[in-house]
C-alpha positions in Angstrom: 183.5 -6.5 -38.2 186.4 -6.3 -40.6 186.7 -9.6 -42.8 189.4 -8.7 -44.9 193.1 -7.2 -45.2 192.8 -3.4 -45.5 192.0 -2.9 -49.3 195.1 -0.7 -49.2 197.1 -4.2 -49.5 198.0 -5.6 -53.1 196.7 -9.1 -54.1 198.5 -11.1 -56.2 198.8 -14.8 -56.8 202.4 -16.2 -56.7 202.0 -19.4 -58.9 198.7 -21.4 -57.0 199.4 -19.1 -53.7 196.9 -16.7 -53.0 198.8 -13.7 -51.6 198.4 -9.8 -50.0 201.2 -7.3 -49.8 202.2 -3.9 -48.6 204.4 -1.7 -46.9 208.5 -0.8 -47.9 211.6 -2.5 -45.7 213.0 -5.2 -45.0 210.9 -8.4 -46.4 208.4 -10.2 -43.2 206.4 -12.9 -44.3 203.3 -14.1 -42.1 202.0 -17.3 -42.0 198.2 -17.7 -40.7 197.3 -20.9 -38.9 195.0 -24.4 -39.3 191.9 -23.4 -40.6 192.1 -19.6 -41.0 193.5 -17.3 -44.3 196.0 -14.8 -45.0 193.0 -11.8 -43.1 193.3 -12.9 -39.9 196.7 -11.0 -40.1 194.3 -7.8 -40.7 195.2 -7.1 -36.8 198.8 -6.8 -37.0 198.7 -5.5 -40.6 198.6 -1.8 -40.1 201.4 -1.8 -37.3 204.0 -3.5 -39.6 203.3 -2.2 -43.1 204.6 1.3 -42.3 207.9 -0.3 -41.3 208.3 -3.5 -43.3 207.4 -5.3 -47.0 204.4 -7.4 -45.3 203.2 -10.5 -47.4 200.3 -12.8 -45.9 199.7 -16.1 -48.0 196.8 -18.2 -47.7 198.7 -22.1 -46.7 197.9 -24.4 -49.5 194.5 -26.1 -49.0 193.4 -22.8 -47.2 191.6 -19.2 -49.0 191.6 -19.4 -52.1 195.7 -20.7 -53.0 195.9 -24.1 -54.4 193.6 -27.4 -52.5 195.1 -30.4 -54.1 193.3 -33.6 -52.8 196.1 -35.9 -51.7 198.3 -36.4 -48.5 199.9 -33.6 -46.9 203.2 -33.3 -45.3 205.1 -30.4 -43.8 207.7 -30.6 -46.7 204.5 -29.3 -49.0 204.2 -26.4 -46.4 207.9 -25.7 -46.4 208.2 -25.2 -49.9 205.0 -23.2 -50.3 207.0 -20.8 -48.4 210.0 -21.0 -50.9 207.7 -20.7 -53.4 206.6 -17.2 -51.9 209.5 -16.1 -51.2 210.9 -16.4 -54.8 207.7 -15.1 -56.2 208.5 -11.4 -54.5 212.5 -11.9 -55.2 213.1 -12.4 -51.5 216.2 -13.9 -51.5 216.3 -14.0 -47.4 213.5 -12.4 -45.2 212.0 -12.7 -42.0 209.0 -15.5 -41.1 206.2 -14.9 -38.6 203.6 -18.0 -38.0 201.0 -18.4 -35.9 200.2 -22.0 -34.4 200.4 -24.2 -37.5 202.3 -21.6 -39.0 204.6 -21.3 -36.3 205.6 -25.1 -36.8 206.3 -23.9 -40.6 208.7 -21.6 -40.0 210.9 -23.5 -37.8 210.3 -26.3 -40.8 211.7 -23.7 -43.1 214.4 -22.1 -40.7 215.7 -25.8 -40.7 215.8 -26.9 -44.4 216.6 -23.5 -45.4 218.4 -21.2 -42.9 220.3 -19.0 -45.3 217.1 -17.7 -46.5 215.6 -16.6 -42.9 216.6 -13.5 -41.9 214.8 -13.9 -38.1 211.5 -16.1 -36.7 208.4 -15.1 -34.8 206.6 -18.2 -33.6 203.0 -17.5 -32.2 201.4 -19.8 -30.0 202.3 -23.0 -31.3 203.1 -26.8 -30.2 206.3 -28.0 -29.6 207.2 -31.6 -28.4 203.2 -32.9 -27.4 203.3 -36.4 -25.5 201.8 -38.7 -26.8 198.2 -38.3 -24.9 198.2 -34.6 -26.7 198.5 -35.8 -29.9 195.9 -38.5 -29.4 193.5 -35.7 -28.3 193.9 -33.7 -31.1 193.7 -36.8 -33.4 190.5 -37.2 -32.2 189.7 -33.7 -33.8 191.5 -35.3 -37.1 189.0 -38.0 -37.6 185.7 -35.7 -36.5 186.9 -33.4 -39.0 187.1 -35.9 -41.7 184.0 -37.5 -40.6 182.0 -35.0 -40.2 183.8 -31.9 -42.1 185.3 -28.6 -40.6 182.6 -27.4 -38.6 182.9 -30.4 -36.3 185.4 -28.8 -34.2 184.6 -24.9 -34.4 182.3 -24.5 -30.9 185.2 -26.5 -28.8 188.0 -24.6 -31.0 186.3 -21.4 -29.9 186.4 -21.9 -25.9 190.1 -23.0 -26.7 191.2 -19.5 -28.7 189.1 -16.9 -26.7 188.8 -15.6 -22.9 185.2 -16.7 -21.5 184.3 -12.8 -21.4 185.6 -12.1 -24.6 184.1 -14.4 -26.2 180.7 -13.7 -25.0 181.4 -10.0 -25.5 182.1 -10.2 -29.6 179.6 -12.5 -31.1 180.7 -10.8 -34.4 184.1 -12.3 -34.3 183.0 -15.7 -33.0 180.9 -15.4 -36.0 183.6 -14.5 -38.4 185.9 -17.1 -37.1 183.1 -19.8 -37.3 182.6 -18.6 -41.2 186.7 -19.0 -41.8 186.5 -22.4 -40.6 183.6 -23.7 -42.4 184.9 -22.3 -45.5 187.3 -24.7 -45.6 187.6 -28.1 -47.7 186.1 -31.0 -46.3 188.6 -33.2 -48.4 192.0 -31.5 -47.2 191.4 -29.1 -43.7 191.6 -32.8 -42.2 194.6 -33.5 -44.1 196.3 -30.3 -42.7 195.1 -30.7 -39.5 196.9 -34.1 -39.6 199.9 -32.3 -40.4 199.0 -29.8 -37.1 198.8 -33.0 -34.7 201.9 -35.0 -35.9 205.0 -32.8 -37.6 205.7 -30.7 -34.2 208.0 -34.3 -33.6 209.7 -33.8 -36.9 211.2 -30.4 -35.9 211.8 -30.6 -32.1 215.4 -32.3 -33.0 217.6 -29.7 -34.9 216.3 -26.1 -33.7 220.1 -25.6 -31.7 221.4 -25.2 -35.7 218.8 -22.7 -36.0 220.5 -19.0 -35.2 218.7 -16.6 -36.7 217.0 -13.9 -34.2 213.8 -15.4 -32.6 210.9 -14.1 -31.1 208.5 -16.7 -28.9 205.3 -15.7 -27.7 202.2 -17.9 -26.6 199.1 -17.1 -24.1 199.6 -17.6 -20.2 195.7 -19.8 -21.0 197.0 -21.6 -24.1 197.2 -24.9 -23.1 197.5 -26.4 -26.4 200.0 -24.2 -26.6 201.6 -23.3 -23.8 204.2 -21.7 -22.1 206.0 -24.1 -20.9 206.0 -24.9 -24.7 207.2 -21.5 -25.7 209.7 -21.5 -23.2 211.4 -25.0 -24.6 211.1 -23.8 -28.0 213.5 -20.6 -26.9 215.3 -22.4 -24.8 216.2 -25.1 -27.4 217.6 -21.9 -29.9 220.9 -20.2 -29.6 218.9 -16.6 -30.5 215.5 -16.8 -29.3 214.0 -15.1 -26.4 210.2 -16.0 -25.2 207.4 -13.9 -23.6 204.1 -14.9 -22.3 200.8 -12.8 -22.6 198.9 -13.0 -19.6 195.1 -14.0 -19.2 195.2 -14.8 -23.1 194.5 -18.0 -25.3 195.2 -19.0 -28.7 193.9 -16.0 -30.8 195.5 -13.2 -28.6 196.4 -11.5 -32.4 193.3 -11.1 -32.4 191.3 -10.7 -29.3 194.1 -8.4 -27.8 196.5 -7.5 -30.9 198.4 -4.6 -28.8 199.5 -7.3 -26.6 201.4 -9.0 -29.7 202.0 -6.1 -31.3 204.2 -4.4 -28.7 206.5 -7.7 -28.7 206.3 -8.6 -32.5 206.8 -5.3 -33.9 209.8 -4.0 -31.8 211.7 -6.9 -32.1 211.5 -6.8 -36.2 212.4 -3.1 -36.2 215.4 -4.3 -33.8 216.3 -7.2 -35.6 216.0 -6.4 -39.5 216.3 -2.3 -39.4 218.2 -0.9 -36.3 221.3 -3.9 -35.9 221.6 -3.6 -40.0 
């Protein structure tokens, strides 16, 4: 099992932002999800790089960027993503977030929509009533109880396909190991941010107009397709597909089945209409 980006990418830190680049074209930035790092990107990694200047970032409180011990709020996330951005001399460039992350871009497509060139939101929550975000409060609070590891085994029968998972024990095991690496003073303090800040950016997304790519699993409830299909439905520009018989992690339990979405419509988007 493969823990890392390919050691053909360039680490760098941009200011406290743990960071891993390759690849020449037009700038895409990808932004992991609650609880993971900049490698889980390692399965889309060698299908953009030969087409676009891929960056992966570890979110702050995440890897090895930055953990201050303090409140978060989806403003700090936003301007991370600033902060990466001007670190590379990006002046605009595409965004591609999975779950968490996928609320970030949208964030930063709001507050700063000259800078986004186009959007890929993966699997993530848009709009939850009030009984969802209650559930995954619950998860808050174990979390901070109890630390990261709390959640993982549940997490786990969320993100993969029964057969799958009992097929790779390696990457339940790698996954597991991501998780627990984390903080037990902030990864509650993100995962806060997870349950509450998809209300802060459900009014607003008809302003953004930048090209948009929606994708979710067919069996991600959390996330779900109904979800996916508001999201698109809500944005002037923004198309969504559904994979089906996939959960959360499809990137990484079936990464052709992003891949043949996710990397077409970049190449269409920031190389072919340019």
């Amino acid at each position: 099992m493969i823990e890392t980006l390919p050691d053909t990418a360039t680490d760098a830190m941009i200011g406290r932002w743990a960071t891993s680049s390759q690849g020449d074209g037009p700038p895409v930035i990808l932004i992991h999800g609650l609880g993971m790092n900049r490698h889980m990107w390692q399965w889309q990694w060698d299908a953009l790089t030969p087409h676009f200047e891929t960056v992966a970032y570890d979110l702050m409180g995440h890897g090895e960027s930055d953990k201050p011990v303090r409140r978060y709020e989806m403003s700090d996330f936003v301007d991370q993503v600033i902060d990466v951005m001007d670190g590379y001399g990006f002046g605009r460039c595409a965004l591609v977030g999975f779950s968490l992350g996928g609320m970030i871009v949208r964030a930063a497509a709001l507050k700063h929509p000259e800078r986004i060139s186009a959007l890929g939101i993966l699997h993530s929550a848009h709009d939850r009533t009030q009984e969802q975000r209650d559930a995954i409060m619950v998860r808050v609070n174990q979390a901070r109880d109890t630390g990261p590891e709390a959640t993982i085994e549940a997490a786990l029968d969320r993100w993969f396909t029964t057969g799958f998972s009992a097929n790779n024990p390696d990457m339940m095991d790698l996954i597991r190991k991501w998780v627990k690496a984390n903080s037990r003073d902030v990864y509650p303090e993100s995962y806060r941010v997870l349950a509450e800040a998809d209300a802060e950016i459900v009014q607003g997304l008809d302003t953004i107009t930048c090209p948009t790519l929606v994708l979710t699993g067919e069996e991600d409830y959390g996330n779900s397709p109904e979800m996916s299909e508001k999201i698109a439905a809500a944005m002037p520009n923004a198309h969504a597909a559904i994979l089906p018989g996939l959960r959360h992690m499809a990137l990484a339990e079936d990464p052709k089945s992003i891949n043949k979405w996710l990397v077409p419509f970049l190449k269409h988007v920031l190389i072919d209409t340019q």
